[in-house]
Every structure is written in C-alpha cells, then in structure tokens.
C-alpha positions as CSV (number, residue, x, y, z in Angstrom):
1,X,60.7,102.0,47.9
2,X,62.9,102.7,45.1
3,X,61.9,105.9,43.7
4,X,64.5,105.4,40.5
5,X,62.0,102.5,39.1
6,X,58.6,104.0,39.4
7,X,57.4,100.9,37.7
8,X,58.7,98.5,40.1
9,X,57.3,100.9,43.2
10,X,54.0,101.1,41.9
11,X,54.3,97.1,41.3
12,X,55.0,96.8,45.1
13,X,52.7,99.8,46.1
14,X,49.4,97.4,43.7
15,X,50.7,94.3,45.5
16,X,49.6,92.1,49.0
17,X,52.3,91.7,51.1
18,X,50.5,88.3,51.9
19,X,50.0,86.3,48.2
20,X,52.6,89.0,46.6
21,X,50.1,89.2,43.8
22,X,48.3,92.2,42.3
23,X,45.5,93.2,44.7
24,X,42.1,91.0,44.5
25,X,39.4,92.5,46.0
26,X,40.9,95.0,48.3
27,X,40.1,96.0,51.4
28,X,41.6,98.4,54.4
29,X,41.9,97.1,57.9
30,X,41.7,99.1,61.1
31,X,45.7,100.3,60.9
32,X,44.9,101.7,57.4
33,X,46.6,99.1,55.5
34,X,45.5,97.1,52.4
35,X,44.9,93.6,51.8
36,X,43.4,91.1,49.5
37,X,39.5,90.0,51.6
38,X,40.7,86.1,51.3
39,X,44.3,86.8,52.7
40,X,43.1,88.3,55.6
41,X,40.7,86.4,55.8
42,X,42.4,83.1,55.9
43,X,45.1,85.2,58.2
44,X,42.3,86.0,60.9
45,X,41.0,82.5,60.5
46,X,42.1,81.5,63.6
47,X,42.2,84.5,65.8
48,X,39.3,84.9,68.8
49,X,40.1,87.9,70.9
50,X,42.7,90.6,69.1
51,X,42.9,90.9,64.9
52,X,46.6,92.0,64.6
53,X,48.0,94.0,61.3
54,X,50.2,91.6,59.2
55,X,52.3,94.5,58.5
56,X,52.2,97.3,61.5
57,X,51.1,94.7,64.2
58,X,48.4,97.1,65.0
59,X,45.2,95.1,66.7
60,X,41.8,95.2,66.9
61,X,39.4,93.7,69.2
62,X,36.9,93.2,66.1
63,X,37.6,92.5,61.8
64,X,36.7,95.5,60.4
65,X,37.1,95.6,56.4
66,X,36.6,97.7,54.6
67,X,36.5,97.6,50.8
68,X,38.7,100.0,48.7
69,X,37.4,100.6,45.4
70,X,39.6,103.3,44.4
71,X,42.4,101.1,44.4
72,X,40.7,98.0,43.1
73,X,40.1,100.2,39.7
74,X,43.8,101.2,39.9
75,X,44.3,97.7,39.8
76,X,42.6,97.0,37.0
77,X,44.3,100.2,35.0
78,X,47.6,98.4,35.8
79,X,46.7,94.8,34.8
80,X,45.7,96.8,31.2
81,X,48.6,99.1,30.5
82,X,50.9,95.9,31.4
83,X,53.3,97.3,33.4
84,X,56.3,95.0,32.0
85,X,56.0,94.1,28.1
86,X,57.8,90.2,27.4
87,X,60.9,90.1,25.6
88,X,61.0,88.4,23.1
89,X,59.2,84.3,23.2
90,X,58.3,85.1,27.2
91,X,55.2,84.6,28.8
92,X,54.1,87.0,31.8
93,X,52.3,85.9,34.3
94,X,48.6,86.8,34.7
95,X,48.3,88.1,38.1
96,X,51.5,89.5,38.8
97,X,53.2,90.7,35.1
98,X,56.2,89.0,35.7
99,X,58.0,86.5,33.5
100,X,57.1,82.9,34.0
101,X,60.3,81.4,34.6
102,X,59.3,78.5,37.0
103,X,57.0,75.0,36.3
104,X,55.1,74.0,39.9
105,X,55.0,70.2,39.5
106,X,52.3,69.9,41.1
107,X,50.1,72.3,39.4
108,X,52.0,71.5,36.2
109,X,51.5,74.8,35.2
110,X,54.4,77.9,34.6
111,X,54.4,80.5,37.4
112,X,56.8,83.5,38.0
113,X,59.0,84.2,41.0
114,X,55.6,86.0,42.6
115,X,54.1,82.9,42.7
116,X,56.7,80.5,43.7
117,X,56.7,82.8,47.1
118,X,52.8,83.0,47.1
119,X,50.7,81.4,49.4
120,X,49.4,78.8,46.6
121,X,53.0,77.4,45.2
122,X,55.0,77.8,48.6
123,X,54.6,74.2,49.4
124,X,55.0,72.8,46.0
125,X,58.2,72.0,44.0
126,X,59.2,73.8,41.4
127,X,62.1,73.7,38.6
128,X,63.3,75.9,35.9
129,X,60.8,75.9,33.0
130,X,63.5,75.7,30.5
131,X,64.3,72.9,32.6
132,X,61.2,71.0,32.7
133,X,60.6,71.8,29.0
134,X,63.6,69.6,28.2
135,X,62.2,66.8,30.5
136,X,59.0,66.7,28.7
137,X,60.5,67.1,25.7
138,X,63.1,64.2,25.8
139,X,59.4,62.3,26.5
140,X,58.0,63.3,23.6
141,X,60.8,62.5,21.6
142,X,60.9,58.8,23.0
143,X,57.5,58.6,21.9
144,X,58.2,60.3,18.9
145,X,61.2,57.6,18.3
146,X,58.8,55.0,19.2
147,X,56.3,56.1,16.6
148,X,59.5,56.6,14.0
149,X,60.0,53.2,14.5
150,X,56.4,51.6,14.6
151,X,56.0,53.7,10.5
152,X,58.8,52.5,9.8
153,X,57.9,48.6,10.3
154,X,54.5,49.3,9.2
155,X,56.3,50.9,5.8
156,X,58.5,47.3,5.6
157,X,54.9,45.3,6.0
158,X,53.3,48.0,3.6
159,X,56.5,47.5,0.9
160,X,56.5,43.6,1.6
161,X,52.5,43.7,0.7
162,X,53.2,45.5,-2.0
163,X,55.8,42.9,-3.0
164,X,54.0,40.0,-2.7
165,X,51.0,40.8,-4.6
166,X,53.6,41.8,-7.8
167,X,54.7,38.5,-7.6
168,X,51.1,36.9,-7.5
169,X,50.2,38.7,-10.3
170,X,52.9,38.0,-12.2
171,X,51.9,34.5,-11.2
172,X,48.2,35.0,-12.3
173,X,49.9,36.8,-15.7
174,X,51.9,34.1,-16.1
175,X,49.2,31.6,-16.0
176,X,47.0,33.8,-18.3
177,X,49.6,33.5,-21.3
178,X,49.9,29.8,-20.5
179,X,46.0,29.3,-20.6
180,X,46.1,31.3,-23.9
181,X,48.9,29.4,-25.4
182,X,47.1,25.9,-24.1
183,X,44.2,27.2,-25.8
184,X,45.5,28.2,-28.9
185,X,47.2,24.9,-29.5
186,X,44.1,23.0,-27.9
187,X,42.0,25.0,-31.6
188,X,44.7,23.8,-33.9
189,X,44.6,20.8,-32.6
190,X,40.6,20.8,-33.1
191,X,41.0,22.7,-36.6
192,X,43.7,19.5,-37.3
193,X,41.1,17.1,-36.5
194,X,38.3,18.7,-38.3
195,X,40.1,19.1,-41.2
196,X,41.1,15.3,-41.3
197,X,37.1,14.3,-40.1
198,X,36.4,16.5,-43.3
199,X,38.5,15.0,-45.5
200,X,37.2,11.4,-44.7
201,X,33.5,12.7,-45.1
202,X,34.6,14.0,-48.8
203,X,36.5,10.9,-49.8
204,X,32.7,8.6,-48.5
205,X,30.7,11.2,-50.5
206,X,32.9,10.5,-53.5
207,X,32.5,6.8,-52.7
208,X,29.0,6.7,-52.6
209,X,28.6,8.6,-55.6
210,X,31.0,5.9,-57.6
211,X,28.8,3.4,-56.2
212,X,25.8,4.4,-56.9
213,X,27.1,5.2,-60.7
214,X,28.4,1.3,-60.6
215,X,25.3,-0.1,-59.5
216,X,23.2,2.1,-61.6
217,X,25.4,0.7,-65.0
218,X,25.0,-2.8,-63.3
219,X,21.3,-2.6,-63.0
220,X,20.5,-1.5,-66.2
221,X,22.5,-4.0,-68.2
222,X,20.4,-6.6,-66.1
223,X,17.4,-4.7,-67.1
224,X,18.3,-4.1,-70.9
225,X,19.0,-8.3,-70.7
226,X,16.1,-9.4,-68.6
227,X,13.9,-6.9,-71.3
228,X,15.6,-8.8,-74.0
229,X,14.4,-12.1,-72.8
230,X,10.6,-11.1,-72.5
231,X,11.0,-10.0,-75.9
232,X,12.1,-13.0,-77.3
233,X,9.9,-14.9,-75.1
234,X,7.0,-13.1,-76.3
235,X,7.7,-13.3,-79.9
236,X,8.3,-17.4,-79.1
237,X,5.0,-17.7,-77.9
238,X,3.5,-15.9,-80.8
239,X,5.3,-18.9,-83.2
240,X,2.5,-21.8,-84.6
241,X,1.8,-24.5,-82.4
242,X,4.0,-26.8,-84.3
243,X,7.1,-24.1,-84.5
244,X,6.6,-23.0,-81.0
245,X,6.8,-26.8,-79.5
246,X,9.8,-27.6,-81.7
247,X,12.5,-25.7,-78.7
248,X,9.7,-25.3,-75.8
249,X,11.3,-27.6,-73.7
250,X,14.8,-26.5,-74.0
251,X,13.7,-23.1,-73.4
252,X,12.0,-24.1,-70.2
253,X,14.6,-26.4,-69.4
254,X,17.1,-23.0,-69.8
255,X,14.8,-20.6,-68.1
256,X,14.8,-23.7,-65.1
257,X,18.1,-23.4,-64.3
258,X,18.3,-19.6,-64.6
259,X,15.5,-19.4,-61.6
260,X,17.7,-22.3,-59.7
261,X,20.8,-20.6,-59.8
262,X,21.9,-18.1,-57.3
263,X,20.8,-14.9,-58.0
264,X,23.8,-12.3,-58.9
265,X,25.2,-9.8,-56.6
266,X,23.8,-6.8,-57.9
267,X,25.0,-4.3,-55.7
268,X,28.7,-5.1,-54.7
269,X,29.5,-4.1,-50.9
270,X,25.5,-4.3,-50.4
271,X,26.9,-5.4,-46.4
272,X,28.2,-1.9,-45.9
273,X,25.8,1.2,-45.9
274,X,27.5,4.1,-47.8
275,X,24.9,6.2,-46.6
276,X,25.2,5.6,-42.8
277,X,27.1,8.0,-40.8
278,X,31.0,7.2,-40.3
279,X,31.9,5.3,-36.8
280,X,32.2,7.1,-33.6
281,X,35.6,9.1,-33.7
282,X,37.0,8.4,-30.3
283,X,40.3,9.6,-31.4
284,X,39.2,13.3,-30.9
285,X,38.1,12.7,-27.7
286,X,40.9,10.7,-26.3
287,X,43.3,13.8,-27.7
288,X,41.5,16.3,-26.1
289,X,41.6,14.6,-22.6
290,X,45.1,14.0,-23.2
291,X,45.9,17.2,-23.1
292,X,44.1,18.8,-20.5
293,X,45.8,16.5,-18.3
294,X,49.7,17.0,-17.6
295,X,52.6,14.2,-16.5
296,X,51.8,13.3,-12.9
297,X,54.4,11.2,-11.1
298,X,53.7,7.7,-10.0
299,X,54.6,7.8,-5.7
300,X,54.9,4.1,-5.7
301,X,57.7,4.3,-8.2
302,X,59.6,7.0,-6.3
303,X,63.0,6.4,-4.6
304,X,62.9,6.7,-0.7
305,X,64.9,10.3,-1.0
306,X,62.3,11.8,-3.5
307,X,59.9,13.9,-2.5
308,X,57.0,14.4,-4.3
309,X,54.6,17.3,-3.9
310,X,50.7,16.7,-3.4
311,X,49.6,17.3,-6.9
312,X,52.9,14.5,-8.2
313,X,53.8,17.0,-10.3
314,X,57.3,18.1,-8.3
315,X,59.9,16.4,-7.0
316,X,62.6,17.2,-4.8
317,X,66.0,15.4,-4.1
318,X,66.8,14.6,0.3
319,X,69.6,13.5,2.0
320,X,67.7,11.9,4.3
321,X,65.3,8.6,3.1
322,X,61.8,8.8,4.0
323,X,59.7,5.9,5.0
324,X,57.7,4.4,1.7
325,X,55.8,1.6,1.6
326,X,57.0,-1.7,-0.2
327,X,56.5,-1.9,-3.4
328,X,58.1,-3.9,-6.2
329,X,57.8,-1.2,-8.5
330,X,59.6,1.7,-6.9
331,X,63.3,2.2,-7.0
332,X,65.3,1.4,-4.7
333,X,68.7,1.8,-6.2
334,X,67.9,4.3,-9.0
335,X,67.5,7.4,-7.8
336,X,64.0,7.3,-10.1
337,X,60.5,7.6,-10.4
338,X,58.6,7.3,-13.5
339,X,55.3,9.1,-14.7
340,X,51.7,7.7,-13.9
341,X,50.5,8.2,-17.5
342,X,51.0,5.5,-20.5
343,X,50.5,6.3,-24.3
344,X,50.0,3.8,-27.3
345,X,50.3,6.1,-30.0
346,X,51.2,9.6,-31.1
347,X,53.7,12.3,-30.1
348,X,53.8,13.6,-26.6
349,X,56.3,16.0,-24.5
350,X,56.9,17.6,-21.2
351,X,58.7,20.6,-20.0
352,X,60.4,20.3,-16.6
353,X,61.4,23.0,-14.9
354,X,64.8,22.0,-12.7
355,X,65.6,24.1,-9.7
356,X,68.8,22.2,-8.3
357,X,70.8,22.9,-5.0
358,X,73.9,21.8,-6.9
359,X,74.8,20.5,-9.8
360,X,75.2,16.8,-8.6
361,X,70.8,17.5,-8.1
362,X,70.2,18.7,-11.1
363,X,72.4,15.8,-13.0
364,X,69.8,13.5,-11.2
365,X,66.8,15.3,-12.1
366,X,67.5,15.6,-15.6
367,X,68.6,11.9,-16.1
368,X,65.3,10.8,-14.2
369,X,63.1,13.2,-16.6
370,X,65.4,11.4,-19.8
371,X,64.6,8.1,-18.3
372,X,60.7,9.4,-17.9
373,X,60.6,9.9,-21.3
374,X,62.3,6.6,-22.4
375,X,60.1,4.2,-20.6
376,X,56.7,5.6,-22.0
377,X,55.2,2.6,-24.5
C-alpha cells in the first residue's frame, strides 16, 4: 500500500482483487476478506469439499458469506466524491474512475486499464481508443466522401435541370412572340381585305344608286310619251265622224307597228341584279390558309444525301447517300429539293434558318433555298 497516495490506497483498499472493480455487493468470507457475491461466487463454482480464500488461501469446509454493508455504503460515498476528476476531454470509467483509454472490440464499447484486466474484457481484444477513433473515423469519412460525391452529381443533374428547362422556355417564349407576330400580320392582313371587300361594296352601292337614277329618267320619258299619245288619241277620237276617219287608218296602221316592234330595253343591265349580294370571295379564304401553312419540302424531289426531318421542313447535308425511291422528279445530280407548295398569284417568302458544318454546306443550302424560290410559278 502506498501510504503517499491515499487516493490510490483507498482505490485498492474499495476494489476486488477478482474483477479489480469497485466493490459490488460485498461480502466477507470465512478468512475475513472481502469480495464482490458473484466473483466468489463464480470462483467457488466448481469447488465440492474445501472453499479456499482467493487471497490468504485460507479454507473452509462450507461458503459462508456474509454481506458487508458498511463497506458497501463506503462504496457508494467513493463512486460520489469521484475519487479522480478527468482532465480535460477524458471520459472515466463508471465502475472503477479511471480514464477510459482502451476500445474492447468486441463489446465495442471504451473501457479503462481496470477493465481490460477484469474478468469481462480479459478474453477480448482491445486497442487504443485514440486508435480505434481514427479507424472509425477514416470510415466515416469514406462515407462522408461518398456522400460529397453522390451531392455533388445530384447538384450537376439539379444545374443541368435547371438548364434545360431555361432553354425550353426560351423555346416556348420564342414561340409566343412568333405566334403574336403571326397574328398581328394574320389582322392586317384581315383589316387589308376588309378594307378592299368595303370598298367594292361602296363602289355597288354607288352603282345601284346611278342605276336606279338612269332608269328612273328612262321610265318617265316613256311615261311622259306613252301619256302624250293617249292624249292625242283621245282628243282624235273626240274629232266628227268625217274628221276622225280622214287619218284613222294611218293612225292604226302606226300604232300596228309600234305594238309589233320589239319592245325597248328599259332597264339597261336588267341581266345583272344590282341588288344581289357580291360573289363568294374565295380570295380571303385561300389567303388565310396560305398562311397558316409554312414551305414543306417535297421528299420525292430530295437528293439521295439530303435529309429531311419528319415534318419536311429541315434538311440536312450527308456524306453518305441514302436509299430513295426512283423517281423522275428528284435530283440526282443537283444537290436539290424543291418545296411541296405551288402559288399562281401574289407575294410569298420564307425565312430559312442555315446551320452549316462548313462553309462548302452552307453554300449548298443557300443555293438550294435561291433555287426554291425561283422555281415557284
């Protein structure tokens, strides 16, 4: 016992000198000495005839313990007042207030020295803790590395997202202005058309209107001239017998040939109606279907090594020539392809949008749109 340490002699004086531990549950054998009940128990386990001291040797032909309460509450006093305060980060251990310095594999749980030479850990291996901190930690930092790496390609699919919906919607907004644009010429084009249906509809009322004022003239001159001749009629027939038959017959002769003859056109253009409705503009229509529908390209026109998309409204230049079907209109040749639609009359224009892999590609596509252009009737 070292008497210059009282702490460390009363430590050894509260410990069993079986587990090394702090005293659970004390007890005095026959020799006087103490011990914790189950390691002297499991000590005796396999004794029959003589119960020998651990410490003095001492035997006994029969276990007698007995419990020893005084120092059990010493005990307890000791576990309170802590014997041996941690430094600084340190951990003691519970039962026997030392530092845990060790980590029992097995367990996987920090023990002190006390422990290590203890009944429970004596079998088990056991390492430094520092040491087996920095083995778990250099696992949790691979997983940490793993899950570094698994935000960081969940940050590139979370950027590239973000990316491609910007560029659809700069897609949608792009078709937006063009809708609006579409529209706004497709009103002017409507206000152009009104404006000219308007204008004819004027130019008929004033027509009618002249008409009827040329007709009206027309028909009463005939009426003024036809009154004229009942007049004189009349007054003929009021002339003597003898005055009256003198001219008679000439008159009737003349009145004869008047009701033979063909009677005048009194109402010049009678064959058209002024007042019917104008003919069906189809004009109108066929502008407005014009454009809603854009320049398609014609596949059976297309040179082997053009590629058209589905809708025919791209084309792309290969080095390679595809398989076509024979035709006698496509080119062979010419590195061509001509445009499905056809127009009598009117203006008409495209815009092509050229995205060459070199210049010798663009060239091509340009003089192809030119020669679209040119062969439209």
């Amino acid at each position: 016992m070292d008497e210059d340490n009282p702490a460390e002699s009363f430590q050894d004086e509260a410990s069993c000198s079986l587990c090394l531990g702090f005293f659970q549950d004390p007890v005095s054998i026959h020799c006087g000495h103490n011990f914790c009940r189950a390691c002297i128990t499991r000590c005796w386990e396999e004794e029959e005839e003589s119960f020998p001291c651990p410490r003095c040797k001492a035997t006994a032909t029969q276990p007698n313990l007995r419990p020893n309460r005084e120092l059990a509450k010493i005990i307890e006093i000791a576990k309170r007042l802590s014997l041996r305060a941690p430094s600084a980060g340190e951990r003691l251990c519970e039962r026997h207030r030392e530092v845990l310095k060790l980590f029992c594999e097995e367990d996987q749980a920090p023990i002190c020295l006390v422990c290590r030479e203890s009944h429970a850990h004596r079998q088990h291996a056991a390492v430094p803790i520092e040491e087996a901190a920095e083995e778990q930690k250099e696992k949790i930092q691979a997983h940490v590395q793993i899950l570094k790496e698994k935000k960081e390609k969940l940050q590139g699919l979370k950027e590239a997202e973000e990316g491609k919906s910007l560029e659809f919607l700069e897609k949608v907004q792009q078709e937006r202005q063009k809708v609006v644009l579409d529209i706004k010429e497709l009103q002017q084009l409507v206000e152009q058309q009104e404006r000219l249906l308007l204008g004819r509809l004027e130019k008929l009322d004033q027509e009618i209107v002249r008409r009827k004022e040329e007709n009206v003239a027309k028909l009463l001159e005939e009426i003024s001239s036809i009154s004229e001749q009942i007049r004189e009629l009349e007054e003929k027939c009021q002339q003597p017998p003898c005055e009256f038959l003198q001219d008679s017959r000439d008159i009737l002769s003349r009145l004869e040939n008047e009701k033979s003859q063909k009677a005048p056109e009194i109402l010049p253009g009678a064959e058209e109606n002024p007042t019917s409705p104008p003919q069906k503009n189809t004009s109108l229509k066929e502008t407005l279907m014009q454009f809603r529908e854009s320049l398609t390209l014609d596949p059976d026109t297309a040179h082997p090594r053009l590629v058209l998309s589905e809708d025919h409204r791209c084309v792309r230049w290969e080095e390679a020539r595809h398989p076509v079907p024979d035709n006698p209109k496509r080119f062979d040749s010419s590195r061509c392809v001509l445009g499905c639609q056809g127009f009598n009359a009117g203006r008409h224009y495209w815009e092509v949008e050229v995205k060459p892999e070199d210049s010798e590609t663009a060239c091509q596509v340009s003089w192809n749109h030119a020669l679209i252009k040119h062969t439209m009737p």
